[in-house]
C-alpha positions as a printed NumPy array, in Angstrom:
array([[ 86.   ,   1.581,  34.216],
       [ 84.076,   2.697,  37.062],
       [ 84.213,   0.577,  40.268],
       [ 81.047,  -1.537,  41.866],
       [ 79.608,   0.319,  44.913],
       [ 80.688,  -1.251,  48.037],
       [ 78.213,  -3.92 ,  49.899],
       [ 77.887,  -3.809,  53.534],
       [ 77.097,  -6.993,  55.404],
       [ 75.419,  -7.042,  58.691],
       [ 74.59 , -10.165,  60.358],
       [ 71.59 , -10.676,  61.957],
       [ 69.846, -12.949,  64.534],
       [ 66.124, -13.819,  64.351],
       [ 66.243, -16.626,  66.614],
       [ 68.2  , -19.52 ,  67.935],
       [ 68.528, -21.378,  65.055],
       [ 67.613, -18.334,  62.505],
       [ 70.067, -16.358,  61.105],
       [ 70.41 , -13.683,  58.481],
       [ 72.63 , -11.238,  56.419],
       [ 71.133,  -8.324,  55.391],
       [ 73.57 ,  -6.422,  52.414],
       [ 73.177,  -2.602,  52.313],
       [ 74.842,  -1.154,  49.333],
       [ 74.281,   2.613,  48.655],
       [ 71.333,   3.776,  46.339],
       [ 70.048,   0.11 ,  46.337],
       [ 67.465,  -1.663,  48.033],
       [ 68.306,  -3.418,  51.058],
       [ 68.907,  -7.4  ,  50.25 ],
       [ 68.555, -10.363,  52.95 ],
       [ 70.395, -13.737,  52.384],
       [ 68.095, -16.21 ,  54.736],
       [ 68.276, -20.064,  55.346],
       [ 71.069, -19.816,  57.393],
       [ 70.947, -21.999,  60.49 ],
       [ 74.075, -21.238,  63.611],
       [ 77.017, -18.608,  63.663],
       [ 79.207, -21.141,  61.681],
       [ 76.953, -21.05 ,  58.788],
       [ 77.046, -17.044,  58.802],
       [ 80.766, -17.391,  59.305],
       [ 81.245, -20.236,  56.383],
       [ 78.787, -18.145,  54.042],
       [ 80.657, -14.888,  55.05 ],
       [ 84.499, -15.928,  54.485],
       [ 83.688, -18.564,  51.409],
       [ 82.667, -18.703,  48.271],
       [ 78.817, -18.717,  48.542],
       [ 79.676, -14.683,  49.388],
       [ 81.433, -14.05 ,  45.828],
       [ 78.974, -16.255,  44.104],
       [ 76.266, -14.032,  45.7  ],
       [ 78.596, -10.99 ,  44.694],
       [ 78.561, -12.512,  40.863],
       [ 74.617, -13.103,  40.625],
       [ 73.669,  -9.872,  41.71 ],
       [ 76.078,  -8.051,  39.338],
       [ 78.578,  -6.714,  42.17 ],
       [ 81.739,  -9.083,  41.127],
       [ 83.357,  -9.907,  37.783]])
C-alpha cells in the first residue's frame, strides 16, 4: 500500500482577529482552512481533532 503524501501546515495571520492555515502537500493545490479567530484557535485546530477530521475529508487519513 502506498503511503499518503505528507501535508505541510503553515499558519498564517491576516489580521488581529483573522487567522489561517494554509496546507501545502506536494503535486496538489494549495488548501486554506479559514474562520479561525486568535492563536488558541490555530493551536486547538492544529493539535485536535478538527486536524484529522480535515485529514479524513480530504482523503489524506484512514
Amino acid at each position: 500500500m502506498a503511503k499518503s503524501p505528507r501535508v505541510e501546515f503553515k499558519i498564517v495571520r491576516v489580521a488581529a482577529d483573522n487567522w489561517q492555515i494554509s496546507a501545502e502537500c506536494p503535486g496538489t493545490e494549495t488548501k486554506l482552512i479559514t474562520g479561525l479567530t486568535s492563536k488558541a484557535d490555530v493551536d486547538d485546530w492544529m493539535n485536535g481533532a478538527r486536524r484529522i477530521a480535515w485529514l479524513r475529508a480530504n482523503g489524506y487519513a484512514k
